[in-house]
Structures are given as C-alpha cells and as structure tokens.
TORLUM-502605 format. One record per residue (C-alpha): residue in three letters; residue number from 1; x, y, z. Coordinates in nm, 2 decimals. Layout:
BEGIN
+-----+-----+--------+--------+--------+
:   r :   k :      u :      v :      w :
+-----+-----+--------+--------+--------+
: ala : NUM :      X :      Y :      Z :
...
+-----+-----+--------+--------+--------+
//
This chain:
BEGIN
+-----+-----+--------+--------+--------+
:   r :   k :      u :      v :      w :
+-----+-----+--------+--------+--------+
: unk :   1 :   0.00 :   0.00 :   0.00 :
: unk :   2 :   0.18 :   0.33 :  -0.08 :
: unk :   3 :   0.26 :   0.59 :   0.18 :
: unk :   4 :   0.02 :   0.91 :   0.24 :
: unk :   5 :   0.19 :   1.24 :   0.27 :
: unk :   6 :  -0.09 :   1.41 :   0.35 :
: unk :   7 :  -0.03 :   1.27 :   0.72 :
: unk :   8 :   0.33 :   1.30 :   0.74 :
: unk :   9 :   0.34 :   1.60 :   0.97 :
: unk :  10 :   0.72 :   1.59 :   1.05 :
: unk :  11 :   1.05 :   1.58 :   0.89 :
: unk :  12 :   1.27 :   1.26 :   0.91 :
: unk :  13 :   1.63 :   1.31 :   0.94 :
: unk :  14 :   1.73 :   0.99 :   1.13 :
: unk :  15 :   1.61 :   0.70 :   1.23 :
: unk :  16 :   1.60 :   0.71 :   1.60 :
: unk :  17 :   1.35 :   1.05 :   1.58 :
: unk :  18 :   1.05 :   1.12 :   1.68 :
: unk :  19 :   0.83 :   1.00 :   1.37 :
: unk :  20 :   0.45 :   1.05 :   1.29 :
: unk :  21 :   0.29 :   0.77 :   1.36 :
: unk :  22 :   0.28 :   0.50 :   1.14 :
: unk :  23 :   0.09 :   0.18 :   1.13 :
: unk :  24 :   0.34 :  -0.08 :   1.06 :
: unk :  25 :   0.10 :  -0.39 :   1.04 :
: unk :  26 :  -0.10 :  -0.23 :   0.73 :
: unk :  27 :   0.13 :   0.03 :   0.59 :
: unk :  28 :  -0.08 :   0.32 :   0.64 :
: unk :  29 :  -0.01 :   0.63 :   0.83 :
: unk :  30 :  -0.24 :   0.72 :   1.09 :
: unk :  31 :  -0.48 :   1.04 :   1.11 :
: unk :  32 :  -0.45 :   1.22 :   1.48 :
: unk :  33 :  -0.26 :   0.93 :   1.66 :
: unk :  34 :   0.03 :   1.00 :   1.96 :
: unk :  35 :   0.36 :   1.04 :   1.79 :
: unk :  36 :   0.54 :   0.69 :   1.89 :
: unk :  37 :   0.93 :   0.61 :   1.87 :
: unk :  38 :   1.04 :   0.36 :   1.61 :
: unk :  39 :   1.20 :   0.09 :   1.87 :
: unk :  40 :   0.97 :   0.16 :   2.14 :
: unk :  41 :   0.69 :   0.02 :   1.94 :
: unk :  42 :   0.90 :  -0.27 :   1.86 :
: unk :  43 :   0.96 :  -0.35 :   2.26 :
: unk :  44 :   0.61 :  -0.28 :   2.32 :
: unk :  45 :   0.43 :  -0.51 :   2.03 :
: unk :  46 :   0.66 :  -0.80 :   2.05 :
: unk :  47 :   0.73 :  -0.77 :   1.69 :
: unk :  48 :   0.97 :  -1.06 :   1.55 :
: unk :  49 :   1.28 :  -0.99 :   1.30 :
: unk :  50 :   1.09 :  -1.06 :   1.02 :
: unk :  51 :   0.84 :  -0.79 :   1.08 :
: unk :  52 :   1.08 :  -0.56 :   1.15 :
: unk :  53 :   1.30 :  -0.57 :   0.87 :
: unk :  54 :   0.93 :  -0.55 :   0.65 :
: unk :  55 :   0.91 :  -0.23 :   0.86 :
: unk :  56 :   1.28 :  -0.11 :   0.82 :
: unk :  57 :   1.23 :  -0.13 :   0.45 :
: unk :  58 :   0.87 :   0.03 :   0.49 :
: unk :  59 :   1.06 :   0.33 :   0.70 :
: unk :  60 :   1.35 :   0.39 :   0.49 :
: unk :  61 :   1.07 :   0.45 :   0.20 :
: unk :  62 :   0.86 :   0.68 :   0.44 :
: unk :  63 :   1.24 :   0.87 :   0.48 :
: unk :  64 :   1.29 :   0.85 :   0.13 :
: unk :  65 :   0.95 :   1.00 :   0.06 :
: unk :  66 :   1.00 :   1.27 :   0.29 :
: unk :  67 :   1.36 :   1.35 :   0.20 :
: unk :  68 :   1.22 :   1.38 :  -0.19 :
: unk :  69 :   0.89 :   1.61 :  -0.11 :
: unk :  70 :   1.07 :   1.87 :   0.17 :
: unk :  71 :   1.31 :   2.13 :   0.09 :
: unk :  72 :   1.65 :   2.12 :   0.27 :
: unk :  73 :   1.70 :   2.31 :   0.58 :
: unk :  74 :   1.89 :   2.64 :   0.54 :
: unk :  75 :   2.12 :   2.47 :   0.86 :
: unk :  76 :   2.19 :   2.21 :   0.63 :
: unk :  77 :   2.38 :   2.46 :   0.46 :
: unk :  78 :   2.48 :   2.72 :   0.71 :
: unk :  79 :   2.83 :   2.63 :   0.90 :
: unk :  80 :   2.78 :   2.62 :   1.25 :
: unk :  81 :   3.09 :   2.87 :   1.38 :
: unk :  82 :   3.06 :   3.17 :   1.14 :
: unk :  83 :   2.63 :   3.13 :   1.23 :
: unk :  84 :   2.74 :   3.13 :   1.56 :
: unk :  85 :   2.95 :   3.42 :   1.56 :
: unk :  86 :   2.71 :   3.65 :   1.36 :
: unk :  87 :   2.47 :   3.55 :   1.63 :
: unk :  88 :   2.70 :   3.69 :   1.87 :
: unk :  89 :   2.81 :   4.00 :   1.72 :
: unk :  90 :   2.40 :   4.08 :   1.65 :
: unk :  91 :   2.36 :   4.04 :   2.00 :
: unk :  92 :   2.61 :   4.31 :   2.05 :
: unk :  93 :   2.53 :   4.53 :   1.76 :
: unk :  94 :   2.14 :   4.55 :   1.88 :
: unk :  95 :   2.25 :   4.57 :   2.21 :
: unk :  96 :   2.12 :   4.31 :   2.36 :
: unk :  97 :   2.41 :   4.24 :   2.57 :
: unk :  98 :   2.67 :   4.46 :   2.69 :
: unk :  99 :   3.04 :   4.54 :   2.53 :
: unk : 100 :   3.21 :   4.36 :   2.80 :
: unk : 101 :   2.97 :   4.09 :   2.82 :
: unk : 102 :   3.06 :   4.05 :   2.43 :
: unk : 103 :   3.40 :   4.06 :   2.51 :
: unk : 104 :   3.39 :   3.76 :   2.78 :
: unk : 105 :   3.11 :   3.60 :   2.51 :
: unk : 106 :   3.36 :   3.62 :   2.25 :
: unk : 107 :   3.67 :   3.51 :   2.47 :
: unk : 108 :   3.47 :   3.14 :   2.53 :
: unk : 109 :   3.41 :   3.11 :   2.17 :
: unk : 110 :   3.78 :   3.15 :   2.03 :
: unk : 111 :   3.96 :   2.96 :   2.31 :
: unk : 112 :   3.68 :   2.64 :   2.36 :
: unk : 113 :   3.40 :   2.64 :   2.13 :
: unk : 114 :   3.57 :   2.69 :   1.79 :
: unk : 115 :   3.86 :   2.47 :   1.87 :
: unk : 116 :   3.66 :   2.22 :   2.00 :
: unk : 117 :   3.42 :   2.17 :   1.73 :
: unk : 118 :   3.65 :   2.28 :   1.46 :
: unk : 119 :   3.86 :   1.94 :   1.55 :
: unk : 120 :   3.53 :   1.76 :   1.54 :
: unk : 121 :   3.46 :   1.88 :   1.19 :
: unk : 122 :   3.64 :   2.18 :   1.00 :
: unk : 123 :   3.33 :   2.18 :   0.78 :
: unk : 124 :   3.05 :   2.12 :   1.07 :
: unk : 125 :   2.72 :   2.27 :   0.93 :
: unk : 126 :   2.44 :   2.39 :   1.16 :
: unk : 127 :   2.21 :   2.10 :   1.15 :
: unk : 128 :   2.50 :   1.84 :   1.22 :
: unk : 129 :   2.55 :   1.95 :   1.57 :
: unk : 130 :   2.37 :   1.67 :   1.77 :
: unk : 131 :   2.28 :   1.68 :   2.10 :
: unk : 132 :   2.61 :   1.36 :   2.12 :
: unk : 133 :   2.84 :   1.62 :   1.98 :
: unk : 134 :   2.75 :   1.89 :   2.25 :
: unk : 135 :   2.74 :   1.62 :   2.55 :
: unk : 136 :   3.10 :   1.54 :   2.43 :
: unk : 137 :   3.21 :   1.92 :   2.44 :
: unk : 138 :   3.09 :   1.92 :   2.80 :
: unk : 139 :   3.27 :   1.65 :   2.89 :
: unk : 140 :   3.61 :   1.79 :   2.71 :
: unk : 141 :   3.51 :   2.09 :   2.89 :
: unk : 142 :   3.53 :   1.93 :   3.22 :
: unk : 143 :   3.80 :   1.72 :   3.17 :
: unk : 144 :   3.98 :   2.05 :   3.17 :
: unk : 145 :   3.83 :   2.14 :   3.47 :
: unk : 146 :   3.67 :   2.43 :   3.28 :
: unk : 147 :   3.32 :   2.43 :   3.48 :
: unk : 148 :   3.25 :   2.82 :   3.51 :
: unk : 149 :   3.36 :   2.85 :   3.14 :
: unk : 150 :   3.11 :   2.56 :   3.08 :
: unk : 151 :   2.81 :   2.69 :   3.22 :
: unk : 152 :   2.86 :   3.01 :   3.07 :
: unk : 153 :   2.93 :   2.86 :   2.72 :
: unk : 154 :   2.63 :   2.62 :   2.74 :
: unk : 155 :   2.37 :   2.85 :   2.93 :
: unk : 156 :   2.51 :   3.16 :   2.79 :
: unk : 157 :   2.57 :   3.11 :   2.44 :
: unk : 158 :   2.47 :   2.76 :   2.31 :
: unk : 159 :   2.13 :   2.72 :   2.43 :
: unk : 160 :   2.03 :   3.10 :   2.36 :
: unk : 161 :   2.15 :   3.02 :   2.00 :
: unk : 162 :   2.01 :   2.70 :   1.92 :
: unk : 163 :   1.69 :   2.78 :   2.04 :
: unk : 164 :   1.69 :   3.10 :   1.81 :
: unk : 165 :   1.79 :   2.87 :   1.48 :
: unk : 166 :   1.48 :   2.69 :   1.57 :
: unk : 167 :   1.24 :   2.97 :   1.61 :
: unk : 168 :   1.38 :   3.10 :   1.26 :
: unk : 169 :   1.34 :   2.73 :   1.09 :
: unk : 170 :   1.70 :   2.67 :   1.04 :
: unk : 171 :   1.70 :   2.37 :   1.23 :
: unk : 172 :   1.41 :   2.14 :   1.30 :
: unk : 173 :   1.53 :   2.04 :   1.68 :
: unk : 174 :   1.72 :   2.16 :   1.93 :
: unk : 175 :   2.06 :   2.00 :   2.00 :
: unk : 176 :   2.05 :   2.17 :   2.36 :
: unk : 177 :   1.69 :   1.99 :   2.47 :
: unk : 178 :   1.75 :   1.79 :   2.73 :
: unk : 179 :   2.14 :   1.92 :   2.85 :
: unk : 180 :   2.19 :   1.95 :   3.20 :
: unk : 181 :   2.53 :   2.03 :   3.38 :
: unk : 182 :   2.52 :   1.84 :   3.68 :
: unk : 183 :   2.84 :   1.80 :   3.93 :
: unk : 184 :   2.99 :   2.09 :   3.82 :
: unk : 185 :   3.28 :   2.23 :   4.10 :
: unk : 186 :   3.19 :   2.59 :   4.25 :
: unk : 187 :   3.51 :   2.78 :   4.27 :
: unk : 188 :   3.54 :   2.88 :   4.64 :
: unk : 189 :   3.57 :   3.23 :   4.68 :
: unk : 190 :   3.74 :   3.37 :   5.01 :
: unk : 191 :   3.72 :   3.69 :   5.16 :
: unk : 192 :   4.02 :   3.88 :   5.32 :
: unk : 193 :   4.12 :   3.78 :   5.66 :
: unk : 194 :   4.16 :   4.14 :   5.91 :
: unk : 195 :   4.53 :   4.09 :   5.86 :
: unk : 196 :   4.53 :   4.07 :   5.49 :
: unk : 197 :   4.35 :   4.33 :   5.45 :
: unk : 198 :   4.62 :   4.51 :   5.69 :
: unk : 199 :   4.90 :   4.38 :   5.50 :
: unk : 200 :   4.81 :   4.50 :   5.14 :
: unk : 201 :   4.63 :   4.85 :   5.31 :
: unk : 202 :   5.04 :   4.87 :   5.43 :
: unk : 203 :   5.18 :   4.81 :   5.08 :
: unk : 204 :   4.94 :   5.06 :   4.86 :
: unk : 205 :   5.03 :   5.34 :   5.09 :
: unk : 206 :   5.41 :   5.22 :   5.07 :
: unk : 207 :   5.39 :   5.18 :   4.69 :
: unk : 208 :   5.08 :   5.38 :   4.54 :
: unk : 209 :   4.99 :   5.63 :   4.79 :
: unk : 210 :   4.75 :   5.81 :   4.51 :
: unk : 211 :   4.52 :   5.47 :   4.50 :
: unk : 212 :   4.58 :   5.38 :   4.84 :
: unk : 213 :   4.23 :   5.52 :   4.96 :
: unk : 214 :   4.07 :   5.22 :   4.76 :
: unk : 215 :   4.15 :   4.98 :   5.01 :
: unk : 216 :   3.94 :   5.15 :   5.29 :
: unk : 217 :   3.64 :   5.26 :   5.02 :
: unk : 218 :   3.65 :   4.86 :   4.93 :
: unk : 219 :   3.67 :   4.73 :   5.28 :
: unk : 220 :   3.42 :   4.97 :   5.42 :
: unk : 221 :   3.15 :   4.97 :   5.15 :
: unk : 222 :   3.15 :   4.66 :   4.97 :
: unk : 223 :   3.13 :   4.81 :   4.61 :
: unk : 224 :   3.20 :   4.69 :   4.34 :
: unk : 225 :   3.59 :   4.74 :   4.16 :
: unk : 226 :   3.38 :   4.91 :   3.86 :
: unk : 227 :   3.17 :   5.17 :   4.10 :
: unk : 228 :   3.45 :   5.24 :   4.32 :
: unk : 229 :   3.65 :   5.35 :   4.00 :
: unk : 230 :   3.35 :   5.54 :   3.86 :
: unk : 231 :   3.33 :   5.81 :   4.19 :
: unk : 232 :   3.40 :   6.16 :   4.17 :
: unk : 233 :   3.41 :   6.38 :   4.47 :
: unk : 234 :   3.07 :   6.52 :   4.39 :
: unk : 235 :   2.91 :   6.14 :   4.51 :
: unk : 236 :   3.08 :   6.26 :   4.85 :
: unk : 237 :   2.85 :   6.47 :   5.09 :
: unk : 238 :   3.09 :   6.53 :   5.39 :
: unk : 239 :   2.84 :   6.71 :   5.55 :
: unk : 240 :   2.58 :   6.44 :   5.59 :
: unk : 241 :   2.84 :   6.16 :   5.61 :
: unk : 242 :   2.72 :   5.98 :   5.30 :
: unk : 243 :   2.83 :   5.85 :   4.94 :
: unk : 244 :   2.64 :   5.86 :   4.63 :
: unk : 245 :   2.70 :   5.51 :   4.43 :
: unk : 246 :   2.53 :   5.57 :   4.11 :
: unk : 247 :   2.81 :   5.49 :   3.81 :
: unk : 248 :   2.97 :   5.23 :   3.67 :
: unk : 249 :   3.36 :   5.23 :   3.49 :
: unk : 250 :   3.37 :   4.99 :   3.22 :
: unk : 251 :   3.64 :   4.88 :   3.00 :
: unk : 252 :   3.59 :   4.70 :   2.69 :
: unk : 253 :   3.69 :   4.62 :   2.32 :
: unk : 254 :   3.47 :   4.92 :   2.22 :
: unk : 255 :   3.62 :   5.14 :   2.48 :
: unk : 256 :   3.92 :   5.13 :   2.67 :
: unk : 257 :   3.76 :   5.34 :   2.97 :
: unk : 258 :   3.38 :   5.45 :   3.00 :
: unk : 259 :   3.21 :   5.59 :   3.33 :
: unk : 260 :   2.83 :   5.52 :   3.25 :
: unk : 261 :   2.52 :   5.65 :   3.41 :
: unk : 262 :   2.40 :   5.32 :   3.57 :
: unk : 263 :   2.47 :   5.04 :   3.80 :
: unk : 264 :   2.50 :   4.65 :   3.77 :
: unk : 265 :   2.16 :   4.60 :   3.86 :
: unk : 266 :   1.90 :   4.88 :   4.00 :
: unk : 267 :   1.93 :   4.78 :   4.35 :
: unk : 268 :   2.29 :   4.88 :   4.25 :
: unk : 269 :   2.22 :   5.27 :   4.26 :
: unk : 270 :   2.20 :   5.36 :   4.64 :
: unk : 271 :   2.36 :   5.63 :   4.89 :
: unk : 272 :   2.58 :   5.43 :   5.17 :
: unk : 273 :   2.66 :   5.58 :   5.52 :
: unk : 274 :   3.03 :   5.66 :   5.55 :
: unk : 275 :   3.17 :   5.53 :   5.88 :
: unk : 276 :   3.36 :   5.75 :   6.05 :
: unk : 277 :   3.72 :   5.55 :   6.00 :
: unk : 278 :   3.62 :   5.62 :   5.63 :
: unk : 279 :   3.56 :   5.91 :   5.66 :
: unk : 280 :   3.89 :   6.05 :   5.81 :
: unk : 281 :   4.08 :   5.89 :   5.54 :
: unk : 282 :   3.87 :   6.05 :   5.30 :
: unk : 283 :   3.94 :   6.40 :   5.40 :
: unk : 284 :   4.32 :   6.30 :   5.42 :
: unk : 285 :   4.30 :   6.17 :   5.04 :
: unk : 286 :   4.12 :   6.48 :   4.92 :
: unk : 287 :   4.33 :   6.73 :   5.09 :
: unk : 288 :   4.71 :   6.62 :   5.18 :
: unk : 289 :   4.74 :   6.37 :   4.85 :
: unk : 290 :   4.49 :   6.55 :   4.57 :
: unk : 291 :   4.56 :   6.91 :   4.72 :
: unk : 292 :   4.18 :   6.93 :   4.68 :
: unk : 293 :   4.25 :   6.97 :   4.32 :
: unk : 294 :   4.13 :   6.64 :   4.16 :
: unk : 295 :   3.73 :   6.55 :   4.02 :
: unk : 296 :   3.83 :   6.19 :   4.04 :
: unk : 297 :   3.86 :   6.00 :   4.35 :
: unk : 298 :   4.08 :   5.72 :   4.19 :
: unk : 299 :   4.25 :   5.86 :   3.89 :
: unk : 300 :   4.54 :   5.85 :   3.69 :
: unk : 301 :   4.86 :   6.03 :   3.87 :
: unk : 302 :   4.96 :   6.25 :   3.59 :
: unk : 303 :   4.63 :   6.39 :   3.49 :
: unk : 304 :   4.26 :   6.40 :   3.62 :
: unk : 305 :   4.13 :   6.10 :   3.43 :
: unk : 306 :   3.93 :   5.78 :   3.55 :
: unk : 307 :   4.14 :   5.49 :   3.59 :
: unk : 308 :   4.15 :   5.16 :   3.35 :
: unk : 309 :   3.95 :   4.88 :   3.53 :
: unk : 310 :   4.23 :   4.61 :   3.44 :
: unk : 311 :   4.52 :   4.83 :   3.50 :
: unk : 312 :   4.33 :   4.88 :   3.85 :
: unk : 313 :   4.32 :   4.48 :   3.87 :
: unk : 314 :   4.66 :   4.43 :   3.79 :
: unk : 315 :   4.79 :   4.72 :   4.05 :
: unk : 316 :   4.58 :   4.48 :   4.33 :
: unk : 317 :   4.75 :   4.21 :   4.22 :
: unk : 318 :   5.12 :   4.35 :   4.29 :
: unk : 319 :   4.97 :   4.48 :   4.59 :
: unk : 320 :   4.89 :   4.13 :   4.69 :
: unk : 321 :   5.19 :   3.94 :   4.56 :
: unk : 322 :   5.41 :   4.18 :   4.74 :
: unk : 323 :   5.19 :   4.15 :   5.08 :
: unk : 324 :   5.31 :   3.82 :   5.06 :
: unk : 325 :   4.89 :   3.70 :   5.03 :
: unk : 326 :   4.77 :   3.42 :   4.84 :
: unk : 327 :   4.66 :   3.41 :   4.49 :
: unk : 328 :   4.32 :   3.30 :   4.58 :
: unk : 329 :   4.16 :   3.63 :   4.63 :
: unk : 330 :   4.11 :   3.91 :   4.42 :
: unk : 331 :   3.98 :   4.30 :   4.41 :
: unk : 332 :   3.62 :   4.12 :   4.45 :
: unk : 333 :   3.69 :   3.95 :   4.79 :
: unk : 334 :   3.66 :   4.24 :   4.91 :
: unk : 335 :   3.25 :   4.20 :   4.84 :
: unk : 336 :   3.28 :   3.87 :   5.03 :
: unk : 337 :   3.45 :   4.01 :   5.30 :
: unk : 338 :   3.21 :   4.30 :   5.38 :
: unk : 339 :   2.90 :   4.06 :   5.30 :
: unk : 340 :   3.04 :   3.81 :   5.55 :
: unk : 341 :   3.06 :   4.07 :   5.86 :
: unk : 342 :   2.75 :   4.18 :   5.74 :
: unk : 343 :   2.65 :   3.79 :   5.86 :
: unk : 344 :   2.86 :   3.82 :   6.15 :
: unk : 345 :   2.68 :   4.19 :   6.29 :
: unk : 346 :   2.36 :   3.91 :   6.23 :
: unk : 347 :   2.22 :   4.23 :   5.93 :
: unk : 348 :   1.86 :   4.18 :   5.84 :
: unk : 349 :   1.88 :   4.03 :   5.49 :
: unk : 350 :   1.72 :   4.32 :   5.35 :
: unk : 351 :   1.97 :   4.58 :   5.50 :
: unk : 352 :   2.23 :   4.37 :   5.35 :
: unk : 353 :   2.06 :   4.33 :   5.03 :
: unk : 354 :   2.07 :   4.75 :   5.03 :
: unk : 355 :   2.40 :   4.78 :   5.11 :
: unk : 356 :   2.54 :   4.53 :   4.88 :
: unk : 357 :   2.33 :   4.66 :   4.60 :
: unk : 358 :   2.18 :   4.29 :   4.56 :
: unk : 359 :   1.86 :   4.25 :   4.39 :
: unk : 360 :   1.88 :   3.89 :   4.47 :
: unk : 361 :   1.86 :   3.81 :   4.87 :
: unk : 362 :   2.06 :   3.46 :   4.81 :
: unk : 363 :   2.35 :   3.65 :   4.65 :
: unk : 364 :   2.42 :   3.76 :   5.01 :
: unk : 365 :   2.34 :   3.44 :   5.19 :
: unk : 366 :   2.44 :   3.16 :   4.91 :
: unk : 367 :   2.73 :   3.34 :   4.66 :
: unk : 368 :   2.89 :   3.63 :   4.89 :
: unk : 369 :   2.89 :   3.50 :   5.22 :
: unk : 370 :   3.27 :   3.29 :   5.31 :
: unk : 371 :   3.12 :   2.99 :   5.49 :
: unk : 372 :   3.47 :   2.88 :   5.63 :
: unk : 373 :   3.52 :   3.25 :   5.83 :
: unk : 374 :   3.19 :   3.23 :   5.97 :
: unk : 375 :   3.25 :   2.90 :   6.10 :
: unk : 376 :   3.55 :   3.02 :   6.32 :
: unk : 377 :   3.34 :   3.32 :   6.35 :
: unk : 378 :   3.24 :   3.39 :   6.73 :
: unk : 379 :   2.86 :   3.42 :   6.57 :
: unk : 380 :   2.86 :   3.10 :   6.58 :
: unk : 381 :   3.01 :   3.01 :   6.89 :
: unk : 382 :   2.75 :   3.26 :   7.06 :
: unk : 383 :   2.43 :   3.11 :   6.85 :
: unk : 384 :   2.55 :   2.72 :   7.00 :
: unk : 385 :   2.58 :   2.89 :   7.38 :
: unk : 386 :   2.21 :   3.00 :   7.30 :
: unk : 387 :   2.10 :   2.66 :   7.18 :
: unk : 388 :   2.32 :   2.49 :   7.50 :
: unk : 389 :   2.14 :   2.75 :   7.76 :
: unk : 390 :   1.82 :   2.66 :   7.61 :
: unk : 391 :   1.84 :   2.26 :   7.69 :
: unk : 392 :   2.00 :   2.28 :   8.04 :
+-----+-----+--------+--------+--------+
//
C-alpha cells in the first residue's frame, strides 16, 4: 500500500527520531494518533525480526518519501561557527548584551567552542551538531576542569543560539533539549582575613599612595571594583556623612575606559553611610594627597582621568603578591568580606541586600557569604551557647 503524505506531519532526518505515527501492520499512516518512537513500538508489540525488517524497508521508503517532497534546511547549509558568531556580534550590535559581556562572550568562543568543534569537523554545518556532539564538548570541557567557562558557554551562548535557529526554521530540533550540567565544582571564593586586608592597606600606601584610599572605600563599603572606579568627589556629601554610588567604569573592546550613568543592577544605585574611619581617610586623600584639586577620587597620577579597570586589577594584584597574600583572592573579595561581617553583625537580609546593591537576597546568603570564616566566627560560637542554655 503506498505511503500518504498528507499525514506525514514531520521531517525525518534519522532513524532514531521522533516520527509520525505510522501503522506498521497495514502500511498506512495514521490520522491524529500519539507520535510513537520507532524501537519503542518494537519492545512494546513483541514484533519478531521478520516484521521488522518489513518495517525497516517500509521506514527507509517513508524517509525517502520525505527527503524527496521537503526542501533542505537552510542549517543544512549554514556552518555552525561563522552562524554562531554572527549571532554573537548581533547580540552586540542590537544591544542586547553589553560590550564587556561580548567581550567575555567572544573570549569562550575563540579559546573552547571553535577549537573544540573545529577538531570535530572543520566543515561542521548547523544541523549536524547533535545533542552527542555537544554532551562530548561538556565532557572535554570538564576534563579540563573548565566548569565556570562551561556553564557560561552552554547556558550563555549555546542554548540561547540553538533555540533561536529553531524559532527562525533553520534547524528542525534543538541539540540543547535535554542538557543538564550536573556535578559541576563551585570555585570557592574567600574573603580577606583582618590581617590581609592590613597587609596589602600597608603596601598601597608604601607603593601607590595616590590609589591607596581604595583599600578603605573597598573594605568599608563593599562596592564593586567598577563603582568604586566610577566616583567623583561630587558622590561625596561630607556634611551628611554619605556616598552617592550611582556609576559604573567599564572597560571594553569598544572602549578602553567608560564611566556610564547606571549600576549593575538597579538595587545597584544607592547612597551608603560613610563610617567615621572612612571618613577620616577620605578627607586625608582629598586634601594632603589630591591638594583638593582632583574630580576623580581614583585617577590617573599624571592627569585627572578615570582609571582603567584592568590596569586597576593588575595594581591589586602586585599589591597582593608583594603583601606576601595568596593568589586566591582578588579586588572582589573584598565583596565577600564586607557581605560576611555583614553575617557576622547578624544584618537583616534586606539591609544587607541594600548595602550590597543585591537584587537577589541569596547572593548575600548563598554566593557572597565565606562559609569557612563564619564557621571560626564567634557568631557561631554565641548562636551554640544559646542553643546549649536553652536545653540545660
């Protein structure tokens, strides 16, 4: 009995998909049924060899049939990597994402994705990237012990992508369906310990005594390396003791230095208490090392400029390498260690939240918090007393 297309309602590419259903026994395709996998329905009917190689044949026609009556995919086609990249650099150019998030985008893609699947196949074409292909990029990936880079390259960039090339028809199903990173290692990040954070105040004054005055603003407020490098003394109220966080200095492919008008997120833009230690040292900066003189609370020596965020990173580093500290904390410990006295002063999660700039109450709790100092922490000690006094 010949095949009806009329009821063939979805493309066959290979064997093992999903398939409109098809009644084997008579050769006739089958109006409104549930779409049923080939050699499921072969476990489930008890169907001998016989029968299925009658139904093998009968398939390959249906393929055939299919193959012959549809158009080819424009992924069959398209390669994968340049597809992928113009993807990317849309993203950018509609913007969609930010330059430096472009920047770390395109970063994953020339050092793991193209290299990875480039080896696989020089001439890979959209619609031959199969969900095996990708599950064997994660675990190259891992073997590495690349698990940050992973998640962002899977959740970040391939999933996002593949699921686009669907909407627009380019492929009929997505590779990513189904992908789960499980067991993936969380990198543990430390906060400074009091005498760290003594040592490497010591060397900045030593070394750089023009940039010295971010290790207090860091330590005392918990901002972020990209606000702190985006205040001017007009965020600074001396007279009501506060500080104005409301910019954001980014550096990026597009531009080497940029102070923009907003914050990471919109909990980001808030006006912080200055303690009084901070306070002094403020005053200090502004009038024995700027002279009064400066706009810019961090800038350049020479010349009243906003500083480079990664010549600002690598400064920290020799800060920290000449302190003698480990290499295991960075200008953004600094968060963790002003989130984890937050825990230790027992803050309201919402205070913290404000202070922090978090939008997100687990970023304080979960992600900024340094389990292993609060452990030794005497918080801890006093909240087991309080458990102790309550059963004796």
């Amino acid at each position: 009995m010949p095949f009806s297309w009329c009821h063939v309602n979805m493309v066959m590419r290979k064997r093992n998909y999903y398939m409109t259903p098809f009644l084997f026994k008579t050769g006739e395709a089958m109006e409104n049924s549930n779409v049923l996998h080939f050699e499921k329905y072969i476990k489930t009917q008890g169907i001998d060899n016989a029968q299925i190689c009658e139904y093998e044949t009968r398939l390959s026609k249906l393929e055939a049939l299919v193959k012959k009556q549809t158009p080819p995919l424009e992924g069959e086609k398209t390669p994968f990597i340049a597809e992928l990249w113009h993807w990317v650099e849309q993203k950018k150019d509609a913007g969609e994402i930010l330059p430096q998030t472009f920047d770390k985008y395109k970063c994953v893609l020339k050092r793991h994705i193209v290299p990875f699947f480039d080896k696989s196949n020089p001439a890979l074409m959209l619609s031959q990237v199969s969900h095996s292909l990708i599950k064997d990029f994660i675990g190259a990936m891992k073997a590495k012990g690349r698990d940050s880079t992973l998640k962002e390259a899977i959740n970040s960039i391939m999933k996002p992508f593949m699921t686009e090339m669907v909407v627009e028809g380019k492929i009929v199903r997505n590779p990513t369906d189904g992908i789960k990173l499980k067991g993936l290692k969380k990198a543990h990040k430390r906060a400074f310990t009091d005498t760290e954070r003594q040592k490497l105040e010591k060397v900045a004054k030593e070394t750089t005594p023009h940039w010295w005055i971010a290790i207090p603003l860091l330590a005392y407020l918990g901002i972020r390396k990209e606000e702190l490098l985006a205040l001017s003394w007009d965020d600074v109220d001396f007279k009501k003791q506060t500080i104005y966080i409301h910019k954001t200095n980014t550096t990026s492919s597009m531009a080497r230095t940029n102070i923009e008008e907003r914050t990471k997120t919109e909990a980001g833009t808030r006006t912080l208490p200055i303690p009084p230690q901070l306070l002094v040292a403020l005053k200090h900066h502004y009038d024995e090392i700027q002279g009064g003189q400066r706009y810019w609370i961090i800038g350049q020596k020479r010349s009243d400029k906003p500083v480079n965020t990664s010549n600002f990173s690598r400064t920290i580093r020799r800060w920290r390498d000449k302190a003698g500290i480990p290499k295991d904390v960075s200008c953004h410990a600094f968060r963790h260690t002003y989130a984890t006295k937050l825990v230790m002063e027992n803050t309201a999660p919402q205070l913290a939240m404000k202070l922090l700039g978090h939008s997100d109450p687990r970023m304080y709790s979960m992600v900024y918090t340094d389990m292993k100092q609060l452990e030794c922490s005497d918080t801890l000690r006093g909240v087991q007393s309080a458990v102790a006094n309550r059963l004796t």
